[in-house]
C-alpha positions as CSV (number, residue, x, y, z in Angstrom):
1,X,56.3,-73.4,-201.1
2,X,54.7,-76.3,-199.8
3,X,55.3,-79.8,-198.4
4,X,54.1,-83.0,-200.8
5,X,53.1,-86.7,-199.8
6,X,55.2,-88.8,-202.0
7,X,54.6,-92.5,-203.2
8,X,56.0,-94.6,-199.5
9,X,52.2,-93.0,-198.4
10,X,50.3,-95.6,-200.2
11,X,48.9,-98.3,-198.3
12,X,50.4,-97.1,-195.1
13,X,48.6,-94.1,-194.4
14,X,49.9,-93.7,-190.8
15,X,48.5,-90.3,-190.0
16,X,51.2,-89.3,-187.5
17,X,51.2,-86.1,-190.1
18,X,47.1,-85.2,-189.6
19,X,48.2,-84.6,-185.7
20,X,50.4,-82.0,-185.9
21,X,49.1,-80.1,-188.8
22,X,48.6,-76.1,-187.6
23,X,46.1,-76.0,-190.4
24,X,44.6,-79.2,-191.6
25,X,45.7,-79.1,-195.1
26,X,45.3,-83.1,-195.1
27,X,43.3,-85.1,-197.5
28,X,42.3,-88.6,-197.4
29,X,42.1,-91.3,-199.7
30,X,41.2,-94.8,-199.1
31,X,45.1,-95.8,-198.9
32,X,47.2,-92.7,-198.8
33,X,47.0,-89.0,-197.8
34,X,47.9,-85.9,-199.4
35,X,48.6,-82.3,-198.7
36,X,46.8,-79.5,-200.3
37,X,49.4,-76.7,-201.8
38,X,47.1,-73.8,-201.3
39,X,46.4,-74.5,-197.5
40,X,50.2,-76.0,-196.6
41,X,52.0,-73.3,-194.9
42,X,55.2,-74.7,-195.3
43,X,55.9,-75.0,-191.7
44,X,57.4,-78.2,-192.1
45,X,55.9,-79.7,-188.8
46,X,54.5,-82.9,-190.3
47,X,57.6,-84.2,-192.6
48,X,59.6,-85.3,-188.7
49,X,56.3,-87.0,-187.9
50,X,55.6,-89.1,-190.9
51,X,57.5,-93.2,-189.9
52,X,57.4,-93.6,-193.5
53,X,59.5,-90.6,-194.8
54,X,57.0,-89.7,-197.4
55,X,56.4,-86.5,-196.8
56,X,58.9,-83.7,-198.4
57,X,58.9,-79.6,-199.4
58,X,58.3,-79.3,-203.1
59,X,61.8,-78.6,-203.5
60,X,62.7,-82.3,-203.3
61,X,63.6,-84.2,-206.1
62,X,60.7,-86.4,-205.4
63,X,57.8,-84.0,-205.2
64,X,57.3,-83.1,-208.7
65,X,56.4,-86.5,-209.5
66,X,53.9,-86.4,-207.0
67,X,52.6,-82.4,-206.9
68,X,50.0,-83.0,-209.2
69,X,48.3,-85.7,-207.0
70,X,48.5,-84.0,-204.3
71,X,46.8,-81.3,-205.6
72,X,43.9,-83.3,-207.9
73,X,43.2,-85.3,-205.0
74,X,43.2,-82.6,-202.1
75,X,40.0,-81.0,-204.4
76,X,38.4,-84.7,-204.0
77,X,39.0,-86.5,-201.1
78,X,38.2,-85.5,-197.3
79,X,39.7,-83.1,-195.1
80,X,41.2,-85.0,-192.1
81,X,41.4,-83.2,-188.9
82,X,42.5,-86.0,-186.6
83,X,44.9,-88.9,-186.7
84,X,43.1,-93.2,-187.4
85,X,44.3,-96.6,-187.4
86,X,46.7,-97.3,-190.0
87,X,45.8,-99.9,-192.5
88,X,46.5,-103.5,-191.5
89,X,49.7,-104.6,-193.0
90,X,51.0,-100.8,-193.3
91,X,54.2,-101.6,-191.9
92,X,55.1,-104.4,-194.0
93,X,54.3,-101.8,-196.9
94,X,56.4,-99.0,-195.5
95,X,59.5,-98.9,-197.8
96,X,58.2,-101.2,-200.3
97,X,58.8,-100.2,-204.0
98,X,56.6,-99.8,-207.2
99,X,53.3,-98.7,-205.2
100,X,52.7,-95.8,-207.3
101,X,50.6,-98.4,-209.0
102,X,48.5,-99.0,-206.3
103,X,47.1,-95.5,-205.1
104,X,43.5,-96.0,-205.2
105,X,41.6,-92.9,-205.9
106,X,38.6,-93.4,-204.2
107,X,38.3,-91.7,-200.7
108,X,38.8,-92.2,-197.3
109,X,35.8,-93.8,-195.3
110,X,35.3,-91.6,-192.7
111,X,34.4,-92.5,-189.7
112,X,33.6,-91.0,-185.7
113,X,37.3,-91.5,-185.1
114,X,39.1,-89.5,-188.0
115,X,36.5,-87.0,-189.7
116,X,37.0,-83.8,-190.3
117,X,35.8,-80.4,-189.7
């Protein structure tokens, strides 16, 4: 079992999650995160942590929508070991609708602040 990042990720990207993550099983695109299934221990730390509830265990009726991506995009984007600054406007987008169409699949731009390993 695992835990998946669902669709409320995109475009706020908080990163309260990367924090408290016993085994940095993050990965991060350029406007939302996901968690790889292989690494996640299902410890569950992360989904309390995450302001916009889009984190859940692959038991959810949400995750199946959103396993897939989480895996494709764990094997592409970076490994993020430490929490960054949100995106600007990433609360106005937290509980927005419809942003499934917006995940960009291009990666995260690491930086001093949030690079892993």
């Amino acid at each position: 079992m695992a835990y998946i990042v669902t669709e409320n990720c995109i475009r706020c990207k908080f990163m309260d999650c990367v924090e408290v993550c016993p085994v940095d099983c993050f990965y991060a695109g350029e406007n939302m995160l996901v968690i790889h299934p292989d690494e996640c221990i299902d410890c569950g730390v992360c989904e309390p942590e995450c302001p916009a509830q889009a984190i859940v265990p692959d038991s959810d009726p949400a995750a199946p929508a959103w396993a897939e991506a989480n895996r494709r995009y764990a094997s592409l984007w970076p490994n993020l070991t430490r929490k960054g600054t949100p995106p600007p406007g990433a609360e106005e987008w937290n509980g927005k609708p419809g942003k499934a169409a917006l995940l960009s699949s291009l990666p995260h731009a690491a930086d001093k602040e949030t690079a892993g390993g």
